[in-house]
C-alpha positions, 0 to 999 in steps of 0.5 A: 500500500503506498502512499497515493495508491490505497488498494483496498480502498477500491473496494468501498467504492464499486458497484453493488452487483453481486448476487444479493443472496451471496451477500446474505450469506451469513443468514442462511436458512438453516444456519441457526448459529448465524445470529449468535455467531455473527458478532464475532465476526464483527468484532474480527472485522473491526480488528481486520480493517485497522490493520489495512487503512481504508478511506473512502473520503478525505479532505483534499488531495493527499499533497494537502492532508496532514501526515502524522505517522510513517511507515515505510511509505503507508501514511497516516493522515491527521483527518483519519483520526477523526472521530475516535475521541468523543465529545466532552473528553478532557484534553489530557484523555484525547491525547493520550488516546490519540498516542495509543491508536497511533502506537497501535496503528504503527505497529499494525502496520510494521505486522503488515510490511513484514508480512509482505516481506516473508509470505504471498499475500494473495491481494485478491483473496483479501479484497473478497474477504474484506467485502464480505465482511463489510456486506455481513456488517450491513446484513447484520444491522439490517437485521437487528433493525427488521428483528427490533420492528417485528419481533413479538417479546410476549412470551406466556407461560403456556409456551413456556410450559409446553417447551420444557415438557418437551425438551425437559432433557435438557433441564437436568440440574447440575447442582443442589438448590433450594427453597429456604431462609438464610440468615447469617448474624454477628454473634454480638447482634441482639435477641438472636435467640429468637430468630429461629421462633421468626423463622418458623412463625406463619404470622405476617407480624412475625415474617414482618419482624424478620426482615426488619430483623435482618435488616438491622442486623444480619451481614447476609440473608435471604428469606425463602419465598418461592424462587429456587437458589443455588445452595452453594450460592445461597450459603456463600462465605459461611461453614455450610460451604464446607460440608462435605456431602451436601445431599445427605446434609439437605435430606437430613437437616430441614433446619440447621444452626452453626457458628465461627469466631463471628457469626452465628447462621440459620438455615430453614430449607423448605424445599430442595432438588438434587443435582442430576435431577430434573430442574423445576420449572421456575428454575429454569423459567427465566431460561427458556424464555430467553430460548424462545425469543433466540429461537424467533430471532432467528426465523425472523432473520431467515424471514427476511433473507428469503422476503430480500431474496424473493423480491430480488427475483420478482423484481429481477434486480440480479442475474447469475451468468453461467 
């Protein structure tokens, strides 16, 4: 790439006349890892492109732009850093991230030369993958746009119920969790004597106690209510960690006091589920959800590949040439 002469700038500037299915390419029918994999291939992209300089635009003639940096006869213009300081940053900040891309853009570009110097590099090879990287950009933004407009993100419980019944498989728990209280005080707290008659009491003015309680006091807590935990996480930094058989322990112990130098911890388990075991469904509720908004991303992506595909044949817009 010499100065005056940027190869892969001629990219950016030709006519769109490739085949509009190659250029969505990426969102294939059938390829349902595309939309999840696709910002990876953003991310190389971003990367790829600061190694090549690409200028669609620039100010003047190149006599007129300003050099800030060399190498060999590749140079970096003052107009090319435009945009990479945002707006408000203090002048110490923008220097010092102007110095970091510049350092950046000097060794990217000694990478380059050197790789020039010891391989083949198959310019044109290059140019065809710099292209569909810039086509997969657009494809991809497109997408998110046609996806945000018309995806439906109501997900009722009935859907959610009929798609765990029919992947429960999946659903095996991989570790212990629980419905239970978890409380955890300092030994010096008051009235800790009548925590575990809170724990147990069914009245509203005592489970309102309780909290207050634990409020005031505890350095950790969770009052059981219907959300499963996991236990390991639920007795988080306390002796209850270290029990070795934590199965045997759950089936034996619905209630269970301990201490250390500084603590003294309650533990009232009201339901439990072992690990290998089919999760409830309210464990995993949150997950599924999630699994069938992925899963109506991507039919809505193949979707508008082939709505962008079809009307490209009734519209005749391209011709494949044999």
């Amino acid at each position: 790439m010499k100065r005056g002469s940027n190869t892969y700038s001629r990219i950016f500037s030709r006519s769109n006349t490739h085949d509009k299915r190659n250029s969505y390419s990426l969102f294939a029918p059938g390829s349902k890892k595309a939309l999840f994999f696709l910002p990876v291939l953003v991310g190389a992209l971003v990367t790829g492109c600061d190694f090549i300089k690409m200028k669609t635009k620039s100010s003047g003639s190149e006599e007129d732009r300003q050099p800030v940096a060399r190498v060999d006869n590749t140079y970096l213009y003052k107009d090319e850093l435009d945009g990479i300081i945002a707006p408000g940053t203090s002048k110490e900040d923008s220097t010092t991230r102007v110095e970091a891309y510049i350092n950046s853009w000097v060794r990217k570009q000694l990478l380059i030369q050197e790789a020039t110097r010891k391989i083949d590099i198959n310019e044109a090879d290059v140019e065809r993958k710099i292209l569909d990287y810039r086509y997969s950009i657009i494809a991809y933004e497109y997408q998110n746009y046609y996806i945000r407009q018309n995806i439906d993100t109501i997900v009722s419980n009935s859907e959610i119920e009929t798609y765990y019944k029919a992947n429960i498989d999946n659903f095996i728990l991989k570790q212990n969790i629980v419905q239970a209280t978890f409380i955890k005080v300092p030994k010096n707290a008051p009235r800790t004597a009548k925590i575990k008659e809170l724990i147990y009491s069914k009245r509203e003015k005592d489970e309102k106690e309780l909290k207050s309680y634990c409020l005031s006091f505890s350095s950790a807590y969770h009052i059981s209510d219907s959300s499963w935990m996991i236990f390991d996480d639920l007795v988080r930094n306390s002796p209850l960690v270290e029990i070795p058989n934590k199965i045997q322990f759950l089936k034996s112990n619905p209630y269970y006091e301990t201490s250390d130098d500084g603590y003294l911890y309650f533990l009232k388990v009201d339901q439990y589920r072992i690990s290998d075991n089919v999760s409830p469904l309210e464990f995993v509720k949150d997950d599924i959800r999630n699994i069938i908004l992925n899963k109506r991303k991507v039919e809505l992506a193949n979707k508008l590949e082939d709505e962008v595909y079809n009307n490209g044949v009734n519209q005749k817009e391209f011709e494949i040439f044999k």
